[in-house]
C-alpha positions as CSV (number, residue, x, y, z in Angstrom):
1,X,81.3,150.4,140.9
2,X,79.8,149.6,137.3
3,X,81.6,147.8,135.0
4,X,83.3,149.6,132.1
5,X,82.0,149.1,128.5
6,X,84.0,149.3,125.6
7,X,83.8,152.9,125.1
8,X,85.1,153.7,128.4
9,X,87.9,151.6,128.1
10,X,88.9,153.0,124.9
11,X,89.2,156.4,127.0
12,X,91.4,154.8,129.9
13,X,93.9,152.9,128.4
14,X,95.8,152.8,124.7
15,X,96.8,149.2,125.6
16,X,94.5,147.5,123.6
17,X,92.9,148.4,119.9
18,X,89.3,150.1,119.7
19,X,88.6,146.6,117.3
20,X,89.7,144.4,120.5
21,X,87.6,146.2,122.7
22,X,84.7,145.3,120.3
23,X,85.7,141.9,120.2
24,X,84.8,142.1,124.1
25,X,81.6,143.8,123.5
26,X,80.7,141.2,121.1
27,X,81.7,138.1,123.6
28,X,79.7,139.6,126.8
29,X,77.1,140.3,124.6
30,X,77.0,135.9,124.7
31,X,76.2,136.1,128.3
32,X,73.2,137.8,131.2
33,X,74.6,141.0,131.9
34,X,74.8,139.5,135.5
35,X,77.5,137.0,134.0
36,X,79.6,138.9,132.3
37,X,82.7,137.5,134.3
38,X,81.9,134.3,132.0
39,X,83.6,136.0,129.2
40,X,86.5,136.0,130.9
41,X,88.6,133.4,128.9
42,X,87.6,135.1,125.8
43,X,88.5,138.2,126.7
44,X,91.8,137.5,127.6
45,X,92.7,135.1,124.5
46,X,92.0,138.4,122.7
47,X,94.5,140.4,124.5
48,X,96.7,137.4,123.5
49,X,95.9,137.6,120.3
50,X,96.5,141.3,120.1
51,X,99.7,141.1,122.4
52,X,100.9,137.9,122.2
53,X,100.7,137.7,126.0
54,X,98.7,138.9,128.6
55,X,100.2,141.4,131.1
56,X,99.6,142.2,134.2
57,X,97.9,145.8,132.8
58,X,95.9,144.2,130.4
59,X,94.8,141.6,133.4
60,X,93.9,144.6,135.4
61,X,91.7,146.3,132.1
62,X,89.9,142.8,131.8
63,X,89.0,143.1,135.2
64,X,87.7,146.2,135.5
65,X,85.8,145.2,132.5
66,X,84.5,142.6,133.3
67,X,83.8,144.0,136.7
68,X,85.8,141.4,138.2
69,X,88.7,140.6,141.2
70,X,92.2,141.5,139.3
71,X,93.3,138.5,141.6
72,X,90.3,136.2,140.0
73,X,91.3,136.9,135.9
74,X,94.9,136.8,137.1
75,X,94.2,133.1,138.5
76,X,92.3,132.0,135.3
77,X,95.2,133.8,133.1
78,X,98.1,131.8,135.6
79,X,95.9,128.4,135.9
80,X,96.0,127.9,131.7
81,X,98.8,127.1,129.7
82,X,97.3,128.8,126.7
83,X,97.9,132.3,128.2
84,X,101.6,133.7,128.3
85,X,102.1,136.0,130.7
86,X,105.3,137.1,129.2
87,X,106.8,137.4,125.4
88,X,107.3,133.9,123.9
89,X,109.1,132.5,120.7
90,X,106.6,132.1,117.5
91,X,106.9,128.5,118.8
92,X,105.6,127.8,121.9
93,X,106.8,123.8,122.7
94,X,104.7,122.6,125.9
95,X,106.0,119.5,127.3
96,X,103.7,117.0,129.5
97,X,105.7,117.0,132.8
98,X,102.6,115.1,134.7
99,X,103.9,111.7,136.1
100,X,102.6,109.4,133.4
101,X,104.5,111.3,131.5
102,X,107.5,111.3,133.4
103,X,107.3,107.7,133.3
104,X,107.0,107.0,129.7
105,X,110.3,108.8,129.1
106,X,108.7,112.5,129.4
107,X,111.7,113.7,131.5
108,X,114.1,112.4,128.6
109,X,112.4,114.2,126.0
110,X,112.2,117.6,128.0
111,X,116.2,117.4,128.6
112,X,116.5,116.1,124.8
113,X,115.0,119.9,123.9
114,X,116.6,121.8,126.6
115,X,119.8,120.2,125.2
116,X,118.6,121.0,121.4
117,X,117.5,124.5,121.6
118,X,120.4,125.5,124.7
119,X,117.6,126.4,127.1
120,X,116.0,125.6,129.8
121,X,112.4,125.3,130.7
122,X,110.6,128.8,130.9
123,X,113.0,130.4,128.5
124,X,113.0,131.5,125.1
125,X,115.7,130.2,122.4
126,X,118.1,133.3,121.2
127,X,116.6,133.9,118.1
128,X,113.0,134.3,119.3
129,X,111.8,130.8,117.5
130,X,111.3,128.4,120.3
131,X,109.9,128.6,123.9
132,X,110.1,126.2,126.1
133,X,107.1,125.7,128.4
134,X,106.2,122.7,131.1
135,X,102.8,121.6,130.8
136,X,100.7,119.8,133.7
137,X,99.0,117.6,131.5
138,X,97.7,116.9,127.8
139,X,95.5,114.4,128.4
140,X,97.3,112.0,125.9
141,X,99.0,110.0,128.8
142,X,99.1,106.7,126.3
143,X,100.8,108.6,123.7
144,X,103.8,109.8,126.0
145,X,106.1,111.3,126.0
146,X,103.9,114.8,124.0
147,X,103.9,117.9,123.8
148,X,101.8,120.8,122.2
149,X,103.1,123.0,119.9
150,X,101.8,126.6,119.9
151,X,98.6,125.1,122.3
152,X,97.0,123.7,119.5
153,X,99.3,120.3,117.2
154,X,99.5,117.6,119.8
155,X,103.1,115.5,119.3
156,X,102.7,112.3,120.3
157,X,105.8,109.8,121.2
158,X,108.0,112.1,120.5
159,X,111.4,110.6,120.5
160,X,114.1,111.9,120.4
161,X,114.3,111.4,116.7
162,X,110.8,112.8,116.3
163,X,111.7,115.8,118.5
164,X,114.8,116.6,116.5
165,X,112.8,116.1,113.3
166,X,110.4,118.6,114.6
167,X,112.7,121.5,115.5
168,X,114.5,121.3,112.3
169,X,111.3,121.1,110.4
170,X,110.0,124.3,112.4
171,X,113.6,126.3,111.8
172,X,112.9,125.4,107.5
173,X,110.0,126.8,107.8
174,X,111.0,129.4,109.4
175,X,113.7,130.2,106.9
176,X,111.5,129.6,103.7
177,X,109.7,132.6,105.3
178,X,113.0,134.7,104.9
């Protein structure tokens, strides 16, 4: 089986734009045409960016791309916290729940936002604004407790102060919006 180039999977599938199927064109272009599987990552951050998550249809039409496993893009898409495999809130809140963390008050501030926004890890606040998210580890273990906020501003020693300061900075903004 060859793989697909963009024009064929413009014909298969309406799932993702004609201008994100370029996009893919334009990363495997980066790579040997024997490793085009490299643009893997890429390729799915632009179904994200398209989406807002990456499915498990999209997964497959990355695959077959990219001539690739579906098992093997949906391990990178499941192994990085940057890829949502589901709808989240316009603010994604990643909390390090690695054991340094844990033990620099990480487990407070997790049940300080889960009390705050009335969820629980994995879910999504009511009004769309805030998921909540578990993240292995940030790499900021002297900082702790941190989080991420929409995988790219790093929070670090986030009381709870600081936490609450956050999520009511993050609902003005959202309001000055409206």
């Amino acid at each position: 089986m060859s793989p697909m180039n963009s024009e064929q999977a413009k014909a298969r599938t309406p799932a993702l734009s004609a201008q994100s199927l370029d996009r893919f064109d334009r990363e495997v272009a980066k790579y040997p045409t024997d490793q085009r599987q490299s643009a893997v990552m890429a390729c799915l951050t632009i179904v994200q960016q398209e989406q807002g998550f990456v499915s498990a249809e999209s997964e497959k039409l990355v695959a077959e791309y990219l001539h690739m496993a579906p098992i093997a893009v949906h391990e990178v898409t499941t192994f990085y916290n940057m890829y949502n495999q589901q709808p989240v809130g316009k603010y994604k809140l990643n909390v390090c729940t690695n054991l340094p963390c844990q033990l620099r008050d990480g487990a407070r501030a997790l049940k300080h936002l889960e009390q705050k926004l009335g969820i629980a890890m994995g879910e999504t606040s009511a009004d769309g604004l805030f998921t909540l998210q578990q993240s292995e580890c940030l790499g900021a273990c002297a900082d702790s407790p941190v989080l991420l906020v929409n995988d790219t501003t790093m929070c670090s020693f986030m009381s709870n102060e600081k936490l609450d300061q956050l999520i009511v900075g993050l609902q003005s903004a959202e309001a000055e919006k409206s």
